[in-house]
TORTIVO-886284 format. One record per residue (C-alpha): residue in three letters; y, x, z; residue number from 1. Coordinates in Angstrom, 1 decimal. Layout:
BEGIN
<vonu><milum>ALA</milum><v>Y</v><u>X</u><w>Z</w><baba>NUM</baba></vonu>
...
// end
This chain:
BEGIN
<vonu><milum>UNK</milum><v>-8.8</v><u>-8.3</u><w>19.8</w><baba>1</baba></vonu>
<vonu><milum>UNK</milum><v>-10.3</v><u>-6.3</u><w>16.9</w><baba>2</baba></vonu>
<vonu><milum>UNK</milum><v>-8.9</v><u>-2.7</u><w>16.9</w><baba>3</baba></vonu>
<vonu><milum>UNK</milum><v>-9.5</v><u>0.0</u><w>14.2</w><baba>4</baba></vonu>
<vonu><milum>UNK</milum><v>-9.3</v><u>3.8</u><w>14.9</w><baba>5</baba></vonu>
<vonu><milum>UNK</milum><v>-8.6</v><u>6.1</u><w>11.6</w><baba>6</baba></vonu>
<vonu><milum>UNK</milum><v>-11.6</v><u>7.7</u><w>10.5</w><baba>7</baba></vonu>
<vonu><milum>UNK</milum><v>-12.4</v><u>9.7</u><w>7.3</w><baba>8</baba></vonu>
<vonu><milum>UNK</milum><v>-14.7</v><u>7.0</u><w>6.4</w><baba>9</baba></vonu>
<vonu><milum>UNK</milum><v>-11.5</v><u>4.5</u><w>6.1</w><baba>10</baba></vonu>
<vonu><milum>UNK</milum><v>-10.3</v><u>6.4</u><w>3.2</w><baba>11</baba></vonu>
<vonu><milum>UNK</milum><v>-10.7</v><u>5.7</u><w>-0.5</w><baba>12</baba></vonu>
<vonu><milum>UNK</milum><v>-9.0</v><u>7.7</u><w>-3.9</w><baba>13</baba></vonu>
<vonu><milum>UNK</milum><v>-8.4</v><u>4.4</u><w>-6.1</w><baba>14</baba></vonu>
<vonu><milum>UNK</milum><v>-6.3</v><u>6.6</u><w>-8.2</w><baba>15</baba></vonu>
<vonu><milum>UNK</milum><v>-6.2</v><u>10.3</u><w>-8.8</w><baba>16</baba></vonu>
<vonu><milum>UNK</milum><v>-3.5</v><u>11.5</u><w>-6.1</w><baba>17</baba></vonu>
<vonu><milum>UNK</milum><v>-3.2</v><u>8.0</u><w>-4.6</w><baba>18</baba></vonu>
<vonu><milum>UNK</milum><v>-5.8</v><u>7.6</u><w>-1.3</w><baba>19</baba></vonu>
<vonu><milum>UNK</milum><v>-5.9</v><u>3.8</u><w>0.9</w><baba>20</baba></vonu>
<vonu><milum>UNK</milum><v>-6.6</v><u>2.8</u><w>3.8</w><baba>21</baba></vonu>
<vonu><milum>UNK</milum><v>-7.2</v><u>-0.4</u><w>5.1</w><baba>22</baba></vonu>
<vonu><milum>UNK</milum><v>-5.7</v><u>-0.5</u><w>8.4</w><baba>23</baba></vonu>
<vonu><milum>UNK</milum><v>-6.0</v><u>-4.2</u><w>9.9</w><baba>24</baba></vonu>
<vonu><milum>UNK</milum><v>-7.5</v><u>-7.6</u><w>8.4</w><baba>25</baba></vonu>
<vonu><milum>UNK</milum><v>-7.8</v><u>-10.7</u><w>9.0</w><baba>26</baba></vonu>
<vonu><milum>UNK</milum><v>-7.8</v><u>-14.0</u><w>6.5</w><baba>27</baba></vonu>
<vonu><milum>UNK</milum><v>-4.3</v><u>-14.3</u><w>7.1</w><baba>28</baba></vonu>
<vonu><milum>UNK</milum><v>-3.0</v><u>-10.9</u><w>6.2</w><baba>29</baba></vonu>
<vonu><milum>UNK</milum><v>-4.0</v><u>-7.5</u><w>5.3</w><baba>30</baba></vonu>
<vonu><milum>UNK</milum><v>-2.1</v><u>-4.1</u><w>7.2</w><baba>31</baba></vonu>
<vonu><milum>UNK</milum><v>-2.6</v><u>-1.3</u><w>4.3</w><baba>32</baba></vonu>
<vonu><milum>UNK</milum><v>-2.1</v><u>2.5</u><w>4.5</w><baba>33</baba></vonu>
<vonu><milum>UNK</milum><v>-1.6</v><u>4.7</u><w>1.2</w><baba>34</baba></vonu>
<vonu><milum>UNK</milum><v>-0.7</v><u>8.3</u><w>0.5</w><baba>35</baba></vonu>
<vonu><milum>UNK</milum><v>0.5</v><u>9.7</u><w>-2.7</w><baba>36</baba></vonu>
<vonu><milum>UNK</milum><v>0.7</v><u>12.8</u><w>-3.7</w><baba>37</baba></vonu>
<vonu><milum>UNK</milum><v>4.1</v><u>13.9</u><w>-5.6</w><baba>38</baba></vonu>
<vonu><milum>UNK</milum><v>4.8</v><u>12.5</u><w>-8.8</w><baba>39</baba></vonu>
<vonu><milum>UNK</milum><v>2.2</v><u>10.1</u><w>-8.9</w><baba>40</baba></vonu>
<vonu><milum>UNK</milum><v>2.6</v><u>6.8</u><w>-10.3</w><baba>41</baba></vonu>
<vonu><milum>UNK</milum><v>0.4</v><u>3.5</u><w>-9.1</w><baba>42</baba></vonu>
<vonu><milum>UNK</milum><v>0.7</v><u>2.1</u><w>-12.2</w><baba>43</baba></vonu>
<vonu><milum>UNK</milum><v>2.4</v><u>-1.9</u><w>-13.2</w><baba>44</baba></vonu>
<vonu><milum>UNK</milum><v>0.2</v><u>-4.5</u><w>-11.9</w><baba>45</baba></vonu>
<vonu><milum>UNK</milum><v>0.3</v><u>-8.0</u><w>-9.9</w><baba>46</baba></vonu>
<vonu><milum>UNK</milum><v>-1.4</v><u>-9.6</u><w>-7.7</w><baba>47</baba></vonu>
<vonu><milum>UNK</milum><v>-1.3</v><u>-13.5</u><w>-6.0</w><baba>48</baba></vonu>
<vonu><milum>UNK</milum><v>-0.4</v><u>-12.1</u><w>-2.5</w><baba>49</baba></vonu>
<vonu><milum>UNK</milum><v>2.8</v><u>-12.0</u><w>-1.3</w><baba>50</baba></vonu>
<vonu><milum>UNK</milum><v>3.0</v><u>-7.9</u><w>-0.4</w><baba>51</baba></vonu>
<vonu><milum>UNK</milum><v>5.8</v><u>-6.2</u><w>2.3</w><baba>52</baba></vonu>
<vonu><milum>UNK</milum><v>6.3</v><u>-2.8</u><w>2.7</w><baba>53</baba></vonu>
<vonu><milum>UNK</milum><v>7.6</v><u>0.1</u><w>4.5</w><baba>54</baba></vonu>
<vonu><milum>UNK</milum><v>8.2</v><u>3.9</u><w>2.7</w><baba>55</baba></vonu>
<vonu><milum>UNK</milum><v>7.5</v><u>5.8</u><w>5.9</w><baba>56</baba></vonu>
<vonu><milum>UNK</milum><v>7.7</v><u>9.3</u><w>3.9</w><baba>57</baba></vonu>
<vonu><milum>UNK</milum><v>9.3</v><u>10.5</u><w>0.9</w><baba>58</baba></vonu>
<vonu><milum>UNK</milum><v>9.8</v><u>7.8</u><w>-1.4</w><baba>59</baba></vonu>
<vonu><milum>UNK</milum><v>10.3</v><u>7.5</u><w>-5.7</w><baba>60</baba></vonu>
<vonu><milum>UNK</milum><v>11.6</v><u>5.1</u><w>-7.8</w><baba>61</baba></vonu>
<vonu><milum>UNK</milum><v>9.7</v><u>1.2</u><w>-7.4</w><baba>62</baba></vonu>
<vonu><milum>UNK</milum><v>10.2</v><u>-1.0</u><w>-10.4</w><baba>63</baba></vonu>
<vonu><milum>UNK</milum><v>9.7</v><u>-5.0</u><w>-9.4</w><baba>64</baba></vonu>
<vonu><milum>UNK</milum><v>10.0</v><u>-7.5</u><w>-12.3</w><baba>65</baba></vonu>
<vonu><milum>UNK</milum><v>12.6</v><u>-6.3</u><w>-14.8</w><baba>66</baba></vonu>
<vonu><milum>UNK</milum><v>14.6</v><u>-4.0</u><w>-12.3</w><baba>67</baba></vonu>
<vonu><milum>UNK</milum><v>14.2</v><u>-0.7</u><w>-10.8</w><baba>68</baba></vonu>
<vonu><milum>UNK</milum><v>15.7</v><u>0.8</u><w>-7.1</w><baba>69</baba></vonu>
<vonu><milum>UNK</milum><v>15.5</v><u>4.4</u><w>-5.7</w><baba>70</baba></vonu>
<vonu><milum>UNK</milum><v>13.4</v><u>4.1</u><w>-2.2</w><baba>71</baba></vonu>
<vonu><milum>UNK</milum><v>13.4</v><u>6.7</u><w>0.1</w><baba>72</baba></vonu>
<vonu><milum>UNK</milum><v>12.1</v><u>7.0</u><w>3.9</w><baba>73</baba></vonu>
<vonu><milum>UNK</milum><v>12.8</v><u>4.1</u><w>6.1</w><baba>74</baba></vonu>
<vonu><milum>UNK</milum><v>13.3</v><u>1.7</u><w>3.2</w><baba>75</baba></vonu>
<vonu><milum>UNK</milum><v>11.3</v><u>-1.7</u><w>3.4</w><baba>76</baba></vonu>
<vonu><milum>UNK</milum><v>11.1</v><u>-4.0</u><w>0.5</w><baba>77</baba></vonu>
<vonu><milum>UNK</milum><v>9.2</v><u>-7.2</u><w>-0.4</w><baba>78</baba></vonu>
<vonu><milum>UNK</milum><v>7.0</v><u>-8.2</u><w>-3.6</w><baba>79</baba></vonu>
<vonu><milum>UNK</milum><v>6.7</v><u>-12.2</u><w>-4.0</w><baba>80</baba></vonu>
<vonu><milum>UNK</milum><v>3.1</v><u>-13.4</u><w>-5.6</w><baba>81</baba></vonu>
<vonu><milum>UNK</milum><v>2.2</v><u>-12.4</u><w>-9.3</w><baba>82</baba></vonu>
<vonu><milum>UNK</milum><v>5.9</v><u>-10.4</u><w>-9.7</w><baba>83</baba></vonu>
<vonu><milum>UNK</milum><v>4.8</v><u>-7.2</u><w>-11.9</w><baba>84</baba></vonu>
<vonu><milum>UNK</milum><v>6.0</v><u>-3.9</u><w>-10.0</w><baba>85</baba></vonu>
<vonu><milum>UNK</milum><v>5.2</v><u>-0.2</u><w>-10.1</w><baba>86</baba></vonu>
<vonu><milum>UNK</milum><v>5.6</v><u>2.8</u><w>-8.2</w><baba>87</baba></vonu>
<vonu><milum>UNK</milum><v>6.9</v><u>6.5</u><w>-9.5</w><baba>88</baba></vonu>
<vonu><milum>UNK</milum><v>6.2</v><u>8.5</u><w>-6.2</w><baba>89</baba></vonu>
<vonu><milum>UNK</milum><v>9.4</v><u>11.6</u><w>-5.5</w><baba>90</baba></vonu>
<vonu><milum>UNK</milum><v>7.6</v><u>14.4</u><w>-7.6</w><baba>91</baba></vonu>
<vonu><milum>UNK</milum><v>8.7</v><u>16.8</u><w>-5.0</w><baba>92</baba></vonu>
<vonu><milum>UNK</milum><v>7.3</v><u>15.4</u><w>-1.7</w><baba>93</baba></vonu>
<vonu><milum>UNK</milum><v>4.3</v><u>13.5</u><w>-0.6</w><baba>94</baba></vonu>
<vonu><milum>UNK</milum><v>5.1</v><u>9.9</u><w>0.0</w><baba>95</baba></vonu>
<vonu><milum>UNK</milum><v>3.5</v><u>7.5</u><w>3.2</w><baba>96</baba></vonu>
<vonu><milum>UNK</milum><v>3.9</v><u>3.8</u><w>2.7</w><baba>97</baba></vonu>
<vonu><milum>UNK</milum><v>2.7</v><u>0.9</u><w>4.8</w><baba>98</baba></vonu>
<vonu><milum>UNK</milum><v>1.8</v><u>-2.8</u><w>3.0</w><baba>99</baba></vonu>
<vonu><milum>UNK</milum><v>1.1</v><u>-5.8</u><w>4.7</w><baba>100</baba></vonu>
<vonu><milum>UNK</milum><v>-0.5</v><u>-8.6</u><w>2.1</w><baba>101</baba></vonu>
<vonu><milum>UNK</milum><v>-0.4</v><u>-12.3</u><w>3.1</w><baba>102</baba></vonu>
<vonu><milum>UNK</milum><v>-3.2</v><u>-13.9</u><w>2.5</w><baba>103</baba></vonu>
<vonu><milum>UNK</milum><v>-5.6</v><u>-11.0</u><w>2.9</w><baba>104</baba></vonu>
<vonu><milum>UNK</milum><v>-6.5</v><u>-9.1</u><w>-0.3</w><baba>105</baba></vonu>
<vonu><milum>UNK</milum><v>-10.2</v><u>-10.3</u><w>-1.9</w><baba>106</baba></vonu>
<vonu><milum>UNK</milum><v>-10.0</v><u>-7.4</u><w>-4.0</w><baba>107</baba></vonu>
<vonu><milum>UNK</milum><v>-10.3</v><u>-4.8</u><w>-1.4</w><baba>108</baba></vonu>
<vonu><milum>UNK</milum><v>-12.9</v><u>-6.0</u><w>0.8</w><baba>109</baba></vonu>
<vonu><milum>UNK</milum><v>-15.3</v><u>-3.6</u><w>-0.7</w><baba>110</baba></vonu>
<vonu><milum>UNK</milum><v>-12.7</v><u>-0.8</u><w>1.6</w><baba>111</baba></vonu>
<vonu><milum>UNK</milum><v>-12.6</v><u>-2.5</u><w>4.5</w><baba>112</baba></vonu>
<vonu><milum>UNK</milum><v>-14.8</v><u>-1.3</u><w>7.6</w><baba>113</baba></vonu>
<vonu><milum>UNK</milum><v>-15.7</v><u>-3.2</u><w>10.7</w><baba>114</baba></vonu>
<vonu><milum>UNK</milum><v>-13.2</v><u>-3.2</u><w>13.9</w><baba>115</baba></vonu>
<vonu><milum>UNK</milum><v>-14.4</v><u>-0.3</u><w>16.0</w><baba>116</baba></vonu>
<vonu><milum>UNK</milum><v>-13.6</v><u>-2.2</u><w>19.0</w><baba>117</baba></vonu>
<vonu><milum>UNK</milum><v>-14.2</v><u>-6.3</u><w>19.0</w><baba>118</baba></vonu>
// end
């Protein structure tokens, strides 16, 4: 079983205020960790991967397609493939939020660090 520990080394700023970390991977899915500092926003985008997630602090407003929901801590939500959506983190806390992509992301491979423990 591959494990990963956190390390410094994990982390990457892809956005001013907005840091990842690429928890777990595998070609089937892709476990990934992100903290944003308050008020942020990770701007409109899509992507072909189906993308679940979990606000585990604070929260903001997340936009998906044409429509637009308060989130807040304990929330989970789902993204289907190539759906445009957007993220306004709270501007008064920081916000903690856990994504799993299905099929694993392509894109971020570049982030990704061997298990520390095969």
């Amino acid at each position: 079983m591959p494990l990963w520990h956190d390390s410094e080394a994990a982390w990457h700023e892809i956005l001013p205020g907005v840091r990842r970390r690429i928890v777990a991977h595998a070609p089937s899915a892709m476990l990934v960790y992100y903290r944003i500092e308050p008020g942020r926003v990770f701007p409109r985008h899509t992507h072909p991967h189906a993308q679940y997630g979990m606000i585990l602090e604070g929260g903001g407003v997340f936009q998906v397609g044409d429509r637009s929901w308060p989130v807040h801590m304990g929330d989970a939500y789902y993204v289907p493939p190539n759906v445009p959506h957007e993220l306004r983190a709270d501007p008064s806390v920081p916000s903690v939020i856990l994504d799993v992509f299905a099929p694993e992301r392509e894109d971020f491979q570049s982030e990704t660090l061997p298990p520390d423990e095969p």
